[in-house]
Structures are given as structure tokens and as C-alpha cells.
C-alpha positions as CSV (number, residue, x, y, z in Angstrom):
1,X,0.0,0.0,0.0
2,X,1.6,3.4,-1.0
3,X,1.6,5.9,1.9
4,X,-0.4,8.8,1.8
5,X,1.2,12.0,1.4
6,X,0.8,16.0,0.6
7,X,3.3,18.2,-0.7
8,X,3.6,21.8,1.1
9,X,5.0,24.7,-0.1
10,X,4.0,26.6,3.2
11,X,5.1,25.1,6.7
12,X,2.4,27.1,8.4
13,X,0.4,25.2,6.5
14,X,1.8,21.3,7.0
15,X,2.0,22.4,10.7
16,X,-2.0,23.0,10.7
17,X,-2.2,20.0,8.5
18,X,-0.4,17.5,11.2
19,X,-2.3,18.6,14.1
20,X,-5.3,18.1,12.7
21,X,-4.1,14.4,11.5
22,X,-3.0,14.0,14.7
23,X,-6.1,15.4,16.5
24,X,-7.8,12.4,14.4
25,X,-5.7,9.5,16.6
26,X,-2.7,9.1,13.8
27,X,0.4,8.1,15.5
28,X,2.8,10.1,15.6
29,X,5.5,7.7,15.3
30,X,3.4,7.3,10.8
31,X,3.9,10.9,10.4
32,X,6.8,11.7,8.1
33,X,8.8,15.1,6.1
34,X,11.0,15.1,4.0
35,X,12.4,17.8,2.1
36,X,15.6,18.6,-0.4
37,X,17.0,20.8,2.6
38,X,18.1,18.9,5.7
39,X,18.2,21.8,7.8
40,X,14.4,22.3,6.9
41,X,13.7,19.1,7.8
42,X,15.2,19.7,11.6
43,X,13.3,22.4,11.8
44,X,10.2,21.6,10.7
45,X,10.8,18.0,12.8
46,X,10.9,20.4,15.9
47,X,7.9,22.3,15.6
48,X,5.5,19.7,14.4
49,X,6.7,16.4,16.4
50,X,6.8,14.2,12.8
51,X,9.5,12.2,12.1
52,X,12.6,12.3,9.4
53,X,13.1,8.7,7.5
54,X,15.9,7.1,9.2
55,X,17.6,3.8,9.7
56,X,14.6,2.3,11.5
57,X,12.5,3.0,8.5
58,X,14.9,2.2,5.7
59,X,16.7,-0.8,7.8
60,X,20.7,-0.8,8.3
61,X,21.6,-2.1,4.9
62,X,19.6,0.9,2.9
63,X,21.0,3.5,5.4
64,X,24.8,2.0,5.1
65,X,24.2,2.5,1.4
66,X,22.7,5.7,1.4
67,X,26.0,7.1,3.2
68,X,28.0,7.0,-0.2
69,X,24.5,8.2,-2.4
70,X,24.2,11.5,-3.3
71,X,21.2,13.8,-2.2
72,X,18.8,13.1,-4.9
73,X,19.3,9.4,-4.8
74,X,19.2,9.5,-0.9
75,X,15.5,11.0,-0.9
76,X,14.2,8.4,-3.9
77,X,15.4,5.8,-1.5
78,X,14.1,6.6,1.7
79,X,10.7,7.5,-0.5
80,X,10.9,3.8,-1.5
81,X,11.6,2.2,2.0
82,X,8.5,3.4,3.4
83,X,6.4,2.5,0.4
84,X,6.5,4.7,-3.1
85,X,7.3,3.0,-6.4
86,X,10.2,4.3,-8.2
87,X,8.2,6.3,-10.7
88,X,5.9,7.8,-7.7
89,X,9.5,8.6,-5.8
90,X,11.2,10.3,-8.8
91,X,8.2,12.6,-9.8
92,X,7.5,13.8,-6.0
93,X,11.4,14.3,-5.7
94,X,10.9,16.7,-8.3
95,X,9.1,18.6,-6.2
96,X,10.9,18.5,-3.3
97,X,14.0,20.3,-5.8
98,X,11.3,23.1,-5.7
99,X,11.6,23.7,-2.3
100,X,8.4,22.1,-1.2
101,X,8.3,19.6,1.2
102,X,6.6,16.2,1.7
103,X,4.5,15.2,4.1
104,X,3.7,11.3,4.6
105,X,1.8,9.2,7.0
106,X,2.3,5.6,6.7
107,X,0.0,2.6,7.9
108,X,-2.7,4.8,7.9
109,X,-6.5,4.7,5.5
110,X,-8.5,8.0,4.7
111,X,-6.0,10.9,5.7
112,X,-7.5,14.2,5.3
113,X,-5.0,16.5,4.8
């Protein structure tokens, strides 16, 4: 099942967006950003309590590999990990090079963003 997601161009915005997902008894701990900008991504982490894709979601051997990828290829992988195809990964990476960021919840049915 591929995750449901939003793209956000606004973090005012995403932060409404994951209280209100959160006010409707998602975990947490299937609430994921990512963006092209990993200082964005700390940020943003802080404010909103989500979580950044790490080695617990991509496993040891994707994470070991991802330390000699480059940027673009890191992202497409960690988008795969947790449930996008290939083509799905590529075309919203192309939005994160906008500046935009992604927004995911995993394990989850019916998310109103």
C-alpha cells in the first residue's frame, strides 16, 4: 500500500495539516517530512513532532548504502523504503527540488490532509 502523502510549499500550513491528523488518533511515530534541505527538515521535525526517515525506517543495509549516495538518490530511497514506487518517488522528488516539502503518514486509511 503506497503511503499517503501532501506536498507543502508553506510550513504554516503542513503544521495546521499534522495537528489536525494527529487530532484524528494518527500516531505520531506514521507521520513523516522530507524535504531537499536537511536543515528544513530539523526544523520543521521540531515544531511539528513528525518524524525524518531514518535507519529504522529504511533498515541498516539501505542507510549504510545511502551514506556514499548522493542527495537526490538518498531521498528516492528513503521514499521507497517506506512505500512509493520508483516512478511515484522520482516525480514527487521533483518537487521537493522546488523547495516544497513532503509530508507522509504511513500505515494509515482516509488521511484528510
Amino acid at each position: 500500500m503506497q503511503p499517503n502523502y501532501q506536498i507543502f510549499g508553506d510550513d504554516e500550513r503542513m503544521g495546521e495539516s499534522i495537528d489536525r491528523i494527529k487530532e484524528h488518533g494518527v500516531d505520531e511515530d506514521n507521520i513523516y517530512i522530507l524535504s531537499h534541505d536537511n536543515d528544513h527538515v530539523r526544523r520543521a521535525k521540531r515544531q511539528t513532532d513528525a518524524n525524518k526517515i531514518g535507519v529504522s525506517e529504511t533498515g541498516l543495509g539501505t542507510a549504510t548504502k545511502n551514506i556514499f549516495r548522493g542527495k537526490d538518490d538518498k531521498l528516492i530511497s528513503k521514499m521507497k523504503e517506506i512505500g512509493f514506487e520508483q516512478s511515484k518517488a522520482k516525480e514527487l522528488h521533483k518537487e521537493l527540488e522546488k523547495g516544497k516539502t513532503l509530508l507522509v503518514v504511513a500505515n494509515e486509511e482516509d488521511i484528510k490532509f
